[in-house]
BADRENGU-159764 format. One record per residue (C-alpha): residue number from 1; residue in three letters; x, y, z. Coordinates in nm, 3 decimals, m for minus. Layout:
N
    nr   rest         X         Y         Z
   NUM    ALA         X         Y         Z
...
END
This chain:
64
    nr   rest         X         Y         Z
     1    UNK     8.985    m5.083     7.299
     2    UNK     8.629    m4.942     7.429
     3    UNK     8.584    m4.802     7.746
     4    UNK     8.434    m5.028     7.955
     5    UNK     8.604    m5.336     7.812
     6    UNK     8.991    m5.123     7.919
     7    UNK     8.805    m5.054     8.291
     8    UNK     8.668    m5.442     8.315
     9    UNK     9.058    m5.537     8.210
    10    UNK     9.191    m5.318     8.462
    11    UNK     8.939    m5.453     8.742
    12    UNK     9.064    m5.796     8.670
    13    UNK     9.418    m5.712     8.675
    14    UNK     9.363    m5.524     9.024
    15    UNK     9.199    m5.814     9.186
    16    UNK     9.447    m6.048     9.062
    17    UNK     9.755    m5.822     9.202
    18    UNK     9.605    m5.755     9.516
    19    UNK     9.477    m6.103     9.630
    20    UNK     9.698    m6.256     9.836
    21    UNK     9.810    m6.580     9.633
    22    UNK    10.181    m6.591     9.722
    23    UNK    10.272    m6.934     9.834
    24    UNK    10.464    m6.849    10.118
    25    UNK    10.159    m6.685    10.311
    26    UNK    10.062    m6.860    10.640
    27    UNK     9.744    m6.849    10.748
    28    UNK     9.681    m6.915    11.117
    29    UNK     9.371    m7.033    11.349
    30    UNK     9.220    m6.724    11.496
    31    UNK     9.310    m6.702    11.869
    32    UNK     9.643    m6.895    11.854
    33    UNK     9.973    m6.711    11.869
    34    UNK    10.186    m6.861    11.667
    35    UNK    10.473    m6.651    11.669
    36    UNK    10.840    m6.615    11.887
    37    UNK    10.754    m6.616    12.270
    38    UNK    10.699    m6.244    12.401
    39    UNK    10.837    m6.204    12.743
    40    UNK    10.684    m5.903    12.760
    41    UNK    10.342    m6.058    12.735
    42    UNK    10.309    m6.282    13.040
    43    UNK    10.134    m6.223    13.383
    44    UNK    10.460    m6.195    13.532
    45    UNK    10.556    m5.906    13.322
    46    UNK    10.219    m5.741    13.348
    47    UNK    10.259    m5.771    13.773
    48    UNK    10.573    m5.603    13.729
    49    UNK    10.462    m5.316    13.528
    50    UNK    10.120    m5.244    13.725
    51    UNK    10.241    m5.127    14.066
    52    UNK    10.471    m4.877    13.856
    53    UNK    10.200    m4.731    13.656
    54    UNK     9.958    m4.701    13.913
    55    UNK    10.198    m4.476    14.126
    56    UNK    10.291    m4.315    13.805
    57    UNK     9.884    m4.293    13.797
    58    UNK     9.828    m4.123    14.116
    59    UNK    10.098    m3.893    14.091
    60    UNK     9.961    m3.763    13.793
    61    UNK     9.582    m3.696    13.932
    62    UNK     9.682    m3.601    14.290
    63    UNK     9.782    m3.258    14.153
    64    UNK     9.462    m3.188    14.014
END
């Protein structure tokens, strides 16, 4: 088999084994979370976890 013909073979096997044709791939909206809730994620959480870091914050620069 010439050359170019075995790298033209191999291109086309490459592009078919790396495309992403499985038929159990989801494809989502951009944006939209789709997934399990994340508790970790809300506003409520955040509010918890800023006061926290911010002392953590200053405690760390005061001693410059």
């Amino acid at each position: 088999m010439p050359y170019k013909a075995m790298l033209a073979a191999l291109a086309v096997v490459s592009v078919a084994l790396l495309s992403a044709c499985e038929p159990d791939v989801i494809v989502h909206e951009p944006g939209v979370y789709k997934g399990k809730p994340d508790e970790t994620a809300t506003q409520e959480a955040a509010e918890r976890r800023a006061q926290p870091l911010r002392d953590r914050a200053l405690t760390g620069m005061t001693d410059r």
